[in-house]
MARBA-3410 file (N, C-alpha, C, O; in Angstrom, 1 decimal):
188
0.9,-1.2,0.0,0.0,0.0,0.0,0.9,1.2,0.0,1.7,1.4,0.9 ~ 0.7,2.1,-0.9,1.4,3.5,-0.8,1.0,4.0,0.2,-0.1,3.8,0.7 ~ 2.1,4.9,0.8,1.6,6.0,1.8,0.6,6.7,1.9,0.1,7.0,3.0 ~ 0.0,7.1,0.8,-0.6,8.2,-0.2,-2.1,7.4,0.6,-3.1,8.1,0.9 ~ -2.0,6.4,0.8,-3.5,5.7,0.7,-4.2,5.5,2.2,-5.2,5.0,2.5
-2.9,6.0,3.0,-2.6,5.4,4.5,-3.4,6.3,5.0,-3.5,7.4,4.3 ~ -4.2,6.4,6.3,-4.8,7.5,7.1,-3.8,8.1,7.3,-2.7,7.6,6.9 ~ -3.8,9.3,8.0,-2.7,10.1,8.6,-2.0,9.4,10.1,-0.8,9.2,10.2 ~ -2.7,9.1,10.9,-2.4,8.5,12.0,-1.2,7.4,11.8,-0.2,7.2,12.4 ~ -1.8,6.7,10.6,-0.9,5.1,10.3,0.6,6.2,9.2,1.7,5.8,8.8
0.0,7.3,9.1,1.1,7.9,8.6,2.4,8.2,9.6,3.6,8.1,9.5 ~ 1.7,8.8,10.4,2.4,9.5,11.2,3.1,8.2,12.0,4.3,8.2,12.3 ~ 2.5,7.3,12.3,3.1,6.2,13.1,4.5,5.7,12.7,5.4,5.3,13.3 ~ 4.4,6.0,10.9,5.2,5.1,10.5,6.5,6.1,10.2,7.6,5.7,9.8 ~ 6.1,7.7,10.4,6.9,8.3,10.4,7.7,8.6,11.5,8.6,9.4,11.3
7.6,8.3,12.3,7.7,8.3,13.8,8.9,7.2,13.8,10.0,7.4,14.3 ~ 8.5,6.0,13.1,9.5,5.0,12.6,10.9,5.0,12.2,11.9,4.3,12.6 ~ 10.5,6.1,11.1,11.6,6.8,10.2,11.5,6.9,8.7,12.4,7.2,7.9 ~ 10.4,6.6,8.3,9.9,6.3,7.3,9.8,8.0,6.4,8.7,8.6,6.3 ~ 10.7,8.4,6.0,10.6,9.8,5.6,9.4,9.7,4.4,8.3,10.3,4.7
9.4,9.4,3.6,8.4,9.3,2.2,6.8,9.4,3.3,6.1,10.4,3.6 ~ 6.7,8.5,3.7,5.5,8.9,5.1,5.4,10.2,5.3,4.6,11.0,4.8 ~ 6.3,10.3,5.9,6.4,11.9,6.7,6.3,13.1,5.9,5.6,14.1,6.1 ~ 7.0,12.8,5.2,6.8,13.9,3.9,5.4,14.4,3.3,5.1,15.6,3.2 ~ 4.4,13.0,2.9,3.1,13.0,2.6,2.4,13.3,3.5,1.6,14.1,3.2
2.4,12.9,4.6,1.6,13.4,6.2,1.7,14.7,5.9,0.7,15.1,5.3 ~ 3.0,15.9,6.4,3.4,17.1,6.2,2.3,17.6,4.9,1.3,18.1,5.3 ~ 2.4,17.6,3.8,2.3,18.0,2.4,0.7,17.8,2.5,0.1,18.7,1.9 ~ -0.1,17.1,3.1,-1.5,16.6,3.2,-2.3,17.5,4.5,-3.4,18.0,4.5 ~ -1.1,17.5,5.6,-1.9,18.8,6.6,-1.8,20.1,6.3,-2.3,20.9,7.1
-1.4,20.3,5.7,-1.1,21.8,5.3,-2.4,22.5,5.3,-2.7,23.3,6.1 ~ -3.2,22.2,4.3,-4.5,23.1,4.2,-5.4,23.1,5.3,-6.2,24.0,5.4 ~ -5.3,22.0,6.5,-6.0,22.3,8.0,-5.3,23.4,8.3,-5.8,24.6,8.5 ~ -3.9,23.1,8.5,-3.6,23.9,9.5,-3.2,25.5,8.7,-3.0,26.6,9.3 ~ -3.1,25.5,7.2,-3.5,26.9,6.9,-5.0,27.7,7.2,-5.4,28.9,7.4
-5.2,26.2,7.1,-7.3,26.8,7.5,-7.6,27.7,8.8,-8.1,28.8,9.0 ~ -6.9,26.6,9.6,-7.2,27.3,11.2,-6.3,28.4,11.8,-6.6,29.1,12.8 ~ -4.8,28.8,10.8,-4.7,29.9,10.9,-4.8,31.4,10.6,-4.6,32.4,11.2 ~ -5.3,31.0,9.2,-6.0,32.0,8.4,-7.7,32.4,9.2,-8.1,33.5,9.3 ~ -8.2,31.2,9.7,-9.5,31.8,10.7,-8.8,32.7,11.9,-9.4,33.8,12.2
-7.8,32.4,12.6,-7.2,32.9,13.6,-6.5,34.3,13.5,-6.6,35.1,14.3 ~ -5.8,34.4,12.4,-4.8,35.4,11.9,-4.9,36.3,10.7,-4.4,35.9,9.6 ~ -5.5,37.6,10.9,-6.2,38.2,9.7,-4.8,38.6,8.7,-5.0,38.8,7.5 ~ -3.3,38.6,9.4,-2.6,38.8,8.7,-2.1,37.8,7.9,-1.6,36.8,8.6 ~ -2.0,37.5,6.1,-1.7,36.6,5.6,-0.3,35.7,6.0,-0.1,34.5,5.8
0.7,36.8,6.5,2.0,36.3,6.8,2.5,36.1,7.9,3.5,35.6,8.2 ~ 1.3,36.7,8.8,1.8,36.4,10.2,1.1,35.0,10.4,1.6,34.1,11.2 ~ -0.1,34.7,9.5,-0.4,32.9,9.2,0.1,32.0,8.6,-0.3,30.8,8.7 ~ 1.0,32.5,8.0,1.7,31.9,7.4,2.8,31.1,8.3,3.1,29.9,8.3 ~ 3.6,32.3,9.2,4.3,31.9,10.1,4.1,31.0,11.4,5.0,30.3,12.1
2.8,31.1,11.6,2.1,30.5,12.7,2.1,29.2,11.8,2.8,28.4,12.3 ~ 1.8,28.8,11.0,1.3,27.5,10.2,3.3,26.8,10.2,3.8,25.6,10.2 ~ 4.0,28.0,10.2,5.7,27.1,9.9,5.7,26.8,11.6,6.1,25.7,12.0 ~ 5.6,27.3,12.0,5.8,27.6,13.6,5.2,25.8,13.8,5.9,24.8,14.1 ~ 4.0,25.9,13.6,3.1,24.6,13.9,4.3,23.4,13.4,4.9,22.5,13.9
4.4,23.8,12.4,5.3,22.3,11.8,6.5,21.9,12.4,6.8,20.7,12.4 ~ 7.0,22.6,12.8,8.3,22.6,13.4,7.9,22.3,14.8,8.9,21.7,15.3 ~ 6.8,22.4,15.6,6.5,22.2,16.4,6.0,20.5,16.8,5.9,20.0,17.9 ~ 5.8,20.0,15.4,5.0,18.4,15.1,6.3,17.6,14.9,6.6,16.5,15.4 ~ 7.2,18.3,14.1,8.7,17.9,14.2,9.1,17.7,14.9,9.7,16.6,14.8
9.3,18.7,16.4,10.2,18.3,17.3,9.2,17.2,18.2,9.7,16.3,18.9 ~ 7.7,17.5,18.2,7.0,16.8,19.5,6.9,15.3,18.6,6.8,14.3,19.3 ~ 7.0,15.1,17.0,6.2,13.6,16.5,6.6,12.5,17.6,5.7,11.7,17.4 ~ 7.3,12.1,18.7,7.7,11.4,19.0,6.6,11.3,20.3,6.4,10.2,20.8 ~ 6.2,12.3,20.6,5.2,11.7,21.8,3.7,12.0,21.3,2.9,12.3,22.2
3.4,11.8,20.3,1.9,11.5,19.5,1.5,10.2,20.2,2.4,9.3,20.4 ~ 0.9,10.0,20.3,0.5,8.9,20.6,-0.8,8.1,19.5,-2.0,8.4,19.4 ~ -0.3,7.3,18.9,-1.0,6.6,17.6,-2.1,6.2,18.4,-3.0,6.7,17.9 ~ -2.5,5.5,19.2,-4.0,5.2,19.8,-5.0,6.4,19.3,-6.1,6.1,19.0 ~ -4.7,7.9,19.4,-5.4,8.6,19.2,-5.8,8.9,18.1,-5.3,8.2,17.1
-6.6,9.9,17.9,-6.6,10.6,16.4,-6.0,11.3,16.3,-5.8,12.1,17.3 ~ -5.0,11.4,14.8,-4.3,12.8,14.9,-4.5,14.2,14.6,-3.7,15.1,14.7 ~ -6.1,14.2,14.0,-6.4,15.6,13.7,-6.6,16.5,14.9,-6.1,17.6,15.0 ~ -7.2,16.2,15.8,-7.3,17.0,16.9,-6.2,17.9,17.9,-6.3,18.9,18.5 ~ -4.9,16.5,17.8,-3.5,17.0,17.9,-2.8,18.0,17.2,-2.1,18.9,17.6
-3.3,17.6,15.9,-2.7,18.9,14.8,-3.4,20.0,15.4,-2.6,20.7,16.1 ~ -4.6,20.3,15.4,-5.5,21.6,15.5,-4.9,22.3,16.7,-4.5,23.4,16.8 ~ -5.2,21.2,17.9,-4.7,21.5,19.3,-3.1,22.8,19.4,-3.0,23.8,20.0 ~ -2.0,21.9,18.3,-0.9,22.5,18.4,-0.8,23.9,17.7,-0.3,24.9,18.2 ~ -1.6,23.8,16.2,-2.1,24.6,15.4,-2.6,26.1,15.9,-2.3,27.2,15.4
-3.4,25.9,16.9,-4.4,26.7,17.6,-2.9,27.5,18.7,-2.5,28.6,18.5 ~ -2.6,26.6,19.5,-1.3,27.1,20.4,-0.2,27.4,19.5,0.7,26.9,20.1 ~ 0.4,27.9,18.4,1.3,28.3,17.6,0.3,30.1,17.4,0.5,31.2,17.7 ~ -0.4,29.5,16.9,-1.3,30.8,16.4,-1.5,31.9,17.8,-1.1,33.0,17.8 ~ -2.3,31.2,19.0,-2.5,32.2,19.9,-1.1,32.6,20.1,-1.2,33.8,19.9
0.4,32.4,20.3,1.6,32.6,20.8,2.2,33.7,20.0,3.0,34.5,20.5 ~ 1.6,33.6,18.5,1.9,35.1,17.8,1.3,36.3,17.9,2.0,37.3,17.7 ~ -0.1,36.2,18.3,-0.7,36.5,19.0,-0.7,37.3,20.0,-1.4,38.3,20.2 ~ 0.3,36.8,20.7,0.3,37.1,21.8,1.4,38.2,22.0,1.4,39.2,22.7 ~ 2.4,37.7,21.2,3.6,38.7,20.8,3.4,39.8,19.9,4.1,40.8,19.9
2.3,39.7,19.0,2.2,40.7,18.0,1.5,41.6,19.4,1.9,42.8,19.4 ~ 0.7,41.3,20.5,0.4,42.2,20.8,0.7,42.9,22.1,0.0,43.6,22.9 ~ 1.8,42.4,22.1,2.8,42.5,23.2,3.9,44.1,22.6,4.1,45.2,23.2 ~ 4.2,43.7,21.5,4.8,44.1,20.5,3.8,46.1,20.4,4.3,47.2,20.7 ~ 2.7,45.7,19.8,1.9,46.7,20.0,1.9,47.8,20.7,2.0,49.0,20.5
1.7,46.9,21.7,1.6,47.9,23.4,2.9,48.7,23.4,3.1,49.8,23.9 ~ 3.8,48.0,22.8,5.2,48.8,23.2,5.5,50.0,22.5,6.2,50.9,23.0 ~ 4.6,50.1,20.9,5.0,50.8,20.0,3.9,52.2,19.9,2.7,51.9,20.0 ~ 4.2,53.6,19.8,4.1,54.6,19.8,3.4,55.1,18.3,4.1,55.4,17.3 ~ 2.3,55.3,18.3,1.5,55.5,17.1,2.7,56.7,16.4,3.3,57.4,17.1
2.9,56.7,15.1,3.4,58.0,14.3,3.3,59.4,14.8,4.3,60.1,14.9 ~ 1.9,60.0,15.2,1.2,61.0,15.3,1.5,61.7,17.2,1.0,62.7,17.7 ~ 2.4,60.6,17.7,2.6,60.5,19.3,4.3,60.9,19.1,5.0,61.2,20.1 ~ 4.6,60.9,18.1,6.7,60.9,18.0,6.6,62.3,18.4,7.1,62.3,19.5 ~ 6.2,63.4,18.0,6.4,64.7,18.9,6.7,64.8,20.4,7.7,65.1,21.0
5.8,64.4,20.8,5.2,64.0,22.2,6.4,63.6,22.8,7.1,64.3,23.6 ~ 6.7,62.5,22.2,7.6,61.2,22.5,9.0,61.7,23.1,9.6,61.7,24.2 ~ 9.4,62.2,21.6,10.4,62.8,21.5,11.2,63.8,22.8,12.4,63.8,23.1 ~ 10.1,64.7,23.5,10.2,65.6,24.2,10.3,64.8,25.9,10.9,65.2,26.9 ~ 9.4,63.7,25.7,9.5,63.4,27.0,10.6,62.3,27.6,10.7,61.8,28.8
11.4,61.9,26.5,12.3,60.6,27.0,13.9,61.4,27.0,13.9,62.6,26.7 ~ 14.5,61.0,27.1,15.7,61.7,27.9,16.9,62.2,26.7,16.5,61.8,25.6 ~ 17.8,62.7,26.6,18.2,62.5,25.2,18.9,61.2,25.2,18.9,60.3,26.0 ~ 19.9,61.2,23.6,20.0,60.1,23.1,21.2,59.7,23.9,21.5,58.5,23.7 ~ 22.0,60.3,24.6,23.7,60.3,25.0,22.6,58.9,26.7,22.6,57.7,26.8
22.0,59.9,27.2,21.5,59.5,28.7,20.7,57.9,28.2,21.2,57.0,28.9 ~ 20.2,57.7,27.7,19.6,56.6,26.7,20.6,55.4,26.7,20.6,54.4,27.4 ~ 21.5,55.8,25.8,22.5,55.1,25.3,23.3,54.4,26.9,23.3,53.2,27.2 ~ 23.8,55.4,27.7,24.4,55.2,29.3,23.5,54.1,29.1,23.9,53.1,28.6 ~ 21.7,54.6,29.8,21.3,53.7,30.8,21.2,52.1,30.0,21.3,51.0,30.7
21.1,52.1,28.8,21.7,50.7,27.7,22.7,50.3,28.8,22.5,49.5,29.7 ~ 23.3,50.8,28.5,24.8,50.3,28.8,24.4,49.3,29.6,24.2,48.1,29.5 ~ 24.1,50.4,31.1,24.0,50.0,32.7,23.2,48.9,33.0,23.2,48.6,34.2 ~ 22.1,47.9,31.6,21.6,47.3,32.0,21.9,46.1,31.4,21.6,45.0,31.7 ~ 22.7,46.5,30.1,23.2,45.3,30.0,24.0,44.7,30.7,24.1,43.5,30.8
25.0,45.8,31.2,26.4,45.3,32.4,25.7,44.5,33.6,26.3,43.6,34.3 ~ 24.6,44.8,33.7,23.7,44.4,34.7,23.3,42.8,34.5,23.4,41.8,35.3 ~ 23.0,42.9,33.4,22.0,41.5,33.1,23.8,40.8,33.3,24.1,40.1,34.3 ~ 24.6,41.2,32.5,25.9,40.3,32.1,26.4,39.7,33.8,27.1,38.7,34.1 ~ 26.1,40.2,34.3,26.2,40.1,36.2,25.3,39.4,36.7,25.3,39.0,37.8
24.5,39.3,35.8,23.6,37.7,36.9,24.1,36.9,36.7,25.1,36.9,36.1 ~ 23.5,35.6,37.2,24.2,34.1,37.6,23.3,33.9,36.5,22.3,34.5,36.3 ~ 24.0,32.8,35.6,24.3,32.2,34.2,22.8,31.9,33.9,22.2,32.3,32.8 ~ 22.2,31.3,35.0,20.6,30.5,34.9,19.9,31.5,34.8,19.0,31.3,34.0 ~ 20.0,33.0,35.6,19.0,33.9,36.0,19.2,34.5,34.1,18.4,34.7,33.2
20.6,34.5,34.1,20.6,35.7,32.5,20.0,34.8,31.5,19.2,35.3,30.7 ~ 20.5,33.5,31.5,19.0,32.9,30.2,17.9,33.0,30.2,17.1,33.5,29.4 ~ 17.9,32.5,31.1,16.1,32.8,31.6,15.6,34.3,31.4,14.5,34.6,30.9 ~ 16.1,34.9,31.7,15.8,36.3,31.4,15.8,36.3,29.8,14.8,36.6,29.1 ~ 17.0,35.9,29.2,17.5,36.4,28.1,16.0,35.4,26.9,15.6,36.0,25.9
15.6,34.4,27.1,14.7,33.4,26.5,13.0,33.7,26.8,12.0,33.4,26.2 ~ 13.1,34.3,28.0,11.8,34.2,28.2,11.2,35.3,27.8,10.1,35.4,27.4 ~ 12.3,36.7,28.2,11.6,38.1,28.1,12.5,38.7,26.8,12.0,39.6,26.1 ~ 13.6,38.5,26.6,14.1,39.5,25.7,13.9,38.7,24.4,13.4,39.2,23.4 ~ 14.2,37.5,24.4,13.5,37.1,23.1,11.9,36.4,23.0,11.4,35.8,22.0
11.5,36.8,24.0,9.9,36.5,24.1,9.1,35.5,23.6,8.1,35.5,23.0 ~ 10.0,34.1,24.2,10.2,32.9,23.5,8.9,31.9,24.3,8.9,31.8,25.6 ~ 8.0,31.4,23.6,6.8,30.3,24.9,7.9,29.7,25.8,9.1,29.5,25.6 ~ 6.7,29.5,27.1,7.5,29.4,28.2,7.9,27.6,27.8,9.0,27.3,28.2 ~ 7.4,27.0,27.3,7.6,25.7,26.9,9.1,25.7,26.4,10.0,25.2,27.0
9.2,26.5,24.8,10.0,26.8,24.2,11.3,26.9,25.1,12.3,26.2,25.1 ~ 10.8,28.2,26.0,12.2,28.4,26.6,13.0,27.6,27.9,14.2,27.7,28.3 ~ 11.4,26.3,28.4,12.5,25.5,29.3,13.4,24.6,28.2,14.6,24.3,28.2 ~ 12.6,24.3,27.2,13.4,23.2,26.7,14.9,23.5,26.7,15.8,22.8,27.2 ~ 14.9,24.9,25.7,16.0,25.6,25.2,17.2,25.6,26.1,18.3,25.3,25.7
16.6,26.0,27.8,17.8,26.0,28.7,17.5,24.6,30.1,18.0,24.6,31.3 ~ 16.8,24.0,29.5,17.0,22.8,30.4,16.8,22.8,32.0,17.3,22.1,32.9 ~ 15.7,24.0,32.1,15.4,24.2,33.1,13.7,23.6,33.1,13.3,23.2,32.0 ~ 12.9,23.6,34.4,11.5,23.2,34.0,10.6,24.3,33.9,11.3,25.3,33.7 ~ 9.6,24.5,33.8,8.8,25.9,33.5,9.1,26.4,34.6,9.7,27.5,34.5
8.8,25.6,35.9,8.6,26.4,37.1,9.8,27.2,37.5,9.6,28.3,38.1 ~ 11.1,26.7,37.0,12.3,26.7,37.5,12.5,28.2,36.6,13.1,29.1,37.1 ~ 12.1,28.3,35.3,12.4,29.2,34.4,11.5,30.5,35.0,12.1,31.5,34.9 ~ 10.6,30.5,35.3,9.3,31.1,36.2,10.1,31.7,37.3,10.0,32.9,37.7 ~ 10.9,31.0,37.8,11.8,31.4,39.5,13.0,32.3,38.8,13.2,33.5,39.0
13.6,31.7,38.1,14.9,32.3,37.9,14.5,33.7,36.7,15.3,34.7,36.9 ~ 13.6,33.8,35.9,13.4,35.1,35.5,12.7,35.5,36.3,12.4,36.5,35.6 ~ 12.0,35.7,37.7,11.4,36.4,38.3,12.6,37.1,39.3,12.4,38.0,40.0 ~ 14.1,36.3,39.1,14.8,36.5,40.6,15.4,37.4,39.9,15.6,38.5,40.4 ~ 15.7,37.0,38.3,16.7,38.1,37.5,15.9,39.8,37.6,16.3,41.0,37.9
14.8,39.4,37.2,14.4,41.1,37.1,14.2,41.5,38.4,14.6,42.7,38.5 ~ 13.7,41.2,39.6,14.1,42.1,41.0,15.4,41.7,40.8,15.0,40.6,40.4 ~ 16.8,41.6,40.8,18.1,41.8,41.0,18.3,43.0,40.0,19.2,43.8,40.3 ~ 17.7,43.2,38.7,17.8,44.0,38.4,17.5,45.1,38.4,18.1,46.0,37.7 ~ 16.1,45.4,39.3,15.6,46.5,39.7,16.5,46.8,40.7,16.7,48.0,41.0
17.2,45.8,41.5,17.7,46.4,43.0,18.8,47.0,42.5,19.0,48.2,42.9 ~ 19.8,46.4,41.3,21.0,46.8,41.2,21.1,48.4,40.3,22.1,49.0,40.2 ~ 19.6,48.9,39.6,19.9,49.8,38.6,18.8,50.6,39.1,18.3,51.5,38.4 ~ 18.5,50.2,40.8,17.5,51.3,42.0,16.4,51.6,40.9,16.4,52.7,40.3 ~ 15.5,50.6,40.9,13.9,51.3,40.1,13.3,50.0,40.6,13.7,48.9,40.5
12.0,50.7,41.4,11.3,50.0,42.3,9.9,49.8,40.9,9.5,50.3,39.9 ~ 9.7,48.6,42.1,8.1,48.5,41.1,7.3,49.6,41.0,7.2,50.0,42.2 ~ 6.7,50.3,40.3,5.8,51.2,40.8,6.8,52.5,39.7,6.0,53.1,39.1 ~ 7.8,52.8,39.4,8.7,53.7,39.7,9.2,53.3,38.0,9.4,52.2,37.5 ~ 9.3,54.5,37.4,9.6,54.5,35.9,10.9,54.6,35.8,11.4,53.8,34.9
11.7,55.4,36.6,13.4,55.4,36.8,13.4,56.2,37.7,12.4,56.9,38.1 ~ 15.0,56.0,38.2,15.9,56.8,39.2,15.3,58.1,38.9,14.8,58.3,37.8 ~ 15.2,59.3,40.0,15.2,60.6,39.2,16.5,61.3,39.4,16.8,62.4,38.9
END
């Protein structure tokens, strides 16, 4: 029997195997679900696009704990769905941070100049480079490159919880060490 003729599940099983020609056809055959569910999810064509590569790469690294008893469309969707909210989540993360065009006057006048700017750069990266090795990944994985928290235990081999502890210890050490309390926009 060709692959071509196989359910997905007996696909995936056999790709799991090592059976690449499987895998390949599995891949090439979900495509249009999981463009489906992110194009419903994501009005932007390319930011769906990316959530849909995102998903793949995500079935790639997880195929090994699919479990063939199940079905696998629901898995796809499941993962599908969590790729898509995670852009999501960053695009509007991203957002919040950014300063409409019509606000750069404004802007301009109220942040410090570019010399004082530049310093406090400095002072926090010297800062981060001064934590203990675990606290600066974790920082560096979770917040500066705004990585899922999954993503980012894998990455440094810590567990969620542990990545949760150590970026929460890094940013109060770095409030204590560059004196800006919660509450408190900077030193005056």
């Amino acid at each position: 029997m060709d692959s071509a003729d196989l359910p997905w599940e007996d696909r995936m099983a056999a790709a799991v195997a090592g059976d690449a020609r499987a895998y390949d056809r599995l891949l090439r055959d979900i495509l249009p679900l999981l463009r489906g569910i992110a194009r419903r999810r994501i009005r932007d064509q390319a930011e769906a696009e990316d959530a849909v590569q995102d998903t793949l790469l995500t079935i790639h690294r997880l195929r090994h704990s699919y479990d063939p008893a199940r079905p696998l469309r629901p898995w796809l969707i499941a993962l599908c769905e969590r790729r898509c909210i995670d852009r999501l989540r960053v695009r509007g993360r991203l957002a919040a941070r950014q300063a409409p065009l019509d606000d750069c006057d404004e802007a301009a006048t109220a942040h410090p100049p570019i010399a004082e700017a530049m310093i406090a750069a400095g002072e926090l990266r010297e800062a981060i480079a001064r934590l203990p090795s675990a606290q600066r990944q974790a920082l560096t994985l979770a917040k500066l490159q705004d990585l899922p928290l999954a993503e980012a235990s894998a990455l440094s081999g810590l567990t969620v919880g542990a990545l949760k502890v150590a970026t929460h210890r890094a940013l109060r050490t770095l409030r204590r060490r560059l004196d800006v309390l919660p509450g408190d926009a900077a030193p005056a």
